[in-house]
C-alpha positions in Angstrom: 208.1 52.2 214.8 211.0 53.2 212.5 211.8 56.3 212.0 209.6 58.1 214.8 211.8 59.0 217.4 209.0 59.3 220.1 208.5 55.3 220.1 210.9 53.1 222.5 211.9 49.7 220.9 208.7 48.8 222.8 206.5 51.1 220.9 206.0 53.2 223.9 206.1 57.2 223.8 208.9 58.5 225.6 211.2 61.8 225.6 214.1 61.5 223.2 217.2 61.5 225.0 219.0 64.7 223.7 222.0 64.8 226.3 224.5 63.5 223.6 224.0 65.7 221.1 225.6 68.8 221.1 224.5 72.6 221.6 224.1 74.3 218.5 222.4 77.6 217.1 218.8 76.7 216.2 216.4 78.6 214.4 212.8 77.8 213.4 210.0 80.0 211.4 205.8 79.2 211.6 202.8 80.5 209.7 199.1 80.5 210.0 196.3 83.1 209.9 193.1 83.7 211.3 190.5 84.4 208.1 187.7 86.8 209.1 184.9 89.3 207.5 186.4 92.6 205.7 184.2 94.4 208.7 186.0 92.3 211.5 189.6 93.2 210.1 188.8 97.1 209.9 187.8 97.0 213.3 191.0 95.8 214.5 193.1 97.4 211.8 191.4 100.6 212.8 191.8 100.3 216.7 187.6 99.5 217.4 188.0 96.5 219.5 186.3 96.4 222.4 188.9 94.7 224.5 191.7 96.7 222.9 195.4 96.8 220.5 194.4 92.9 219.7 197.7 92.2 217.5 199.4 94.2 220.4 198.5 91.7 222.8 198.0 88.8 220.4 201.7 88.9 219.5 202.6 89.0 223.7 200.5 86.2 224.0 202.3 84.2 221.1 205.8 85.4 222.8 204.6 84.0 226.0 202.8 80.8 223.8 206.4 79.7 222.8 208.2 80.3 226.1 205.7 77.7 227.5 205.5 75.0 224.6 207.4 72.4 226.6 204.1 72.7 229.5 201.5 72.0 226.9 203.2 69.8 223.9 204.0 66.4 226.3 206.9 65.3 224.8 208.8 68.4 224.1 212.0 69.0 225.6 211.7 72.6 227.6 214.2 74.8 226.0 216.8 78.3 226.4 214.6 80.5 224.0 217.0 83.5 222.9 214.4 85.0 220.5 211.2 85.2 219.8 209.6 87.4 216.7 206.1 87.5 215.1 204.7 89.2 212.9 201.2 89.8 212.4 199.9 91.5 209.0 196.9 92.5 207.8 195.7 91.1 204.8 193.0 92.4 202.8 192.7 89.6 199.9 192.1 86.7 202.4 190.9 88.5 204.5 192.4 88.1 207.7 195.2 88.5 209.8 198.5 86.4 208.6 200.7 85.5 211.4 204.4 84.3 211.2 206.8 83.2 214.2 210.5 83.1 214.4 212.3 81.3 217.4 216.0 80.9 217.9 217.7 79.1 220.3 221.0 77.7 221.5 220.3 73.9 222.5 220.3 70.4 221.6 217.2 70.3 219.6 215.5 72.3 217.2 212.4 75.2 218.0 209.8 73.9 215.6 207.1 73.3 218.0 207.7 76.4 219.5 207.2 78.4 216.4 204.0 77.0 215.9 202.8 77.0 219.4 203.9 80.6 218.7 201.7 81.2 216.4 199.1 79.0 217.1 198.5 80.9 220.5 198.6 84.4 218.4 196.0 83.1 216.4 193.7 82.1 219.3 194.1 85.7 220.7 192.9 87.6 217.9 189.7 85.0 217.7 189.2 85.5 221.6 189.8 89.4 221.0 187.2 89.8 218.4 185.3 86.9 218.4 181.9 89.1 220.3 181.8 90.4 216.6 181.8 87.3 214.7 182.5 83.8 215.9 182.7 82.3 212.6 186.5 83.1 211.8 188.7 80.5 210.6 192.3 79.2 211.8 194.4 77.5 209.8 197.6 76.9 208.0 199.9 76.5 211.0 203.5 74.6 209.1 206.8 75.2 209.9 208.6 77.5 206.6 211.7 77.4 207.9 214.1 75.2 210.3 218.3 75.0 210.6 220.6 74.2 212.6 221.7 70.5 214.2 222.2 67.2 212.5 219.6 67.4 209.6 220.5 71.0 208.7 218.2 73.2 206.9 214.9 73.1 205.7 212.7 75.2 204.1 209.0 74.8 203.5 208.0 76.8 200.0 
């Protein structure tokens, strides 16, 4: 099991032991979108949802998706969010709604999983908000774009 931290000498899952490592300034960024019919996106662009502001509420829900990554993703490590940022655009040419996360945090180990959770969650809400309209949207290309701080420094997704 080299290399997958996850894995005990034993090849058993277990929670990496983080209490060594020191606190540093973490940041970590997500994208994904929800793809959906030109009539599906003026309806929310243009306020016609039935159930209401659904990129309103859809980026509460992915604020509230992070804060709780740790109670969904088993082995992540629950962590001191400090911020917590998406964006949700309109985008005519795909068309859809394109969804990006930003976390930060000041710990022992980085906020990837919460940026996607982040959006991730986002991305369920809009389906959930608009899916009496059309059930055949499409989620996809949740990937971490960006992640520094801690031992293995910065990365950046192009």
């Amino acid at each position: 099991m080299s290399g997958l931290s996850h894995f005990d000498a034993d090849g058993k899952a277990h929670m990496v032991d983080v209490s060594d490592k020191p606190v540093t300034a973490r940041i970590a960024a997500a994208e994904g979108y929800v793809k959906m019919a030109s009539e599906t996106l003026a309806l929310i662009v243009e306020g016609r949802a039935d159930k209401g502001d659904v990129l309103g509420i859809a980026r509460i829900a992915g604020i509230m998706g992070a804060k709780k990554t740790a109670e969904m993703i088993p082995l992540c490590h629950p962590l001191p969010i400090t911020k917590v940022a998406l964006d949700l655009t309109p985008d005519d040419k795909l068309p859809g709604i394109r969804i990006t996360a930003t976390v930060k945090t000041g710990g022992q180990t980085g906020v990837e999983m919460e940026a996607m959770t982040a959006v991730g969650v986002a991305a369920l809400t809009v389906y959930d908000m608009v899916k009496a309209v059309q059930k055949d949207m499409e989620i996809g290309g949740i990937r971490v774009t960006l992640k520094d701080g801690g031992k293995s420094g910065r990365f950046e997704n192009p």
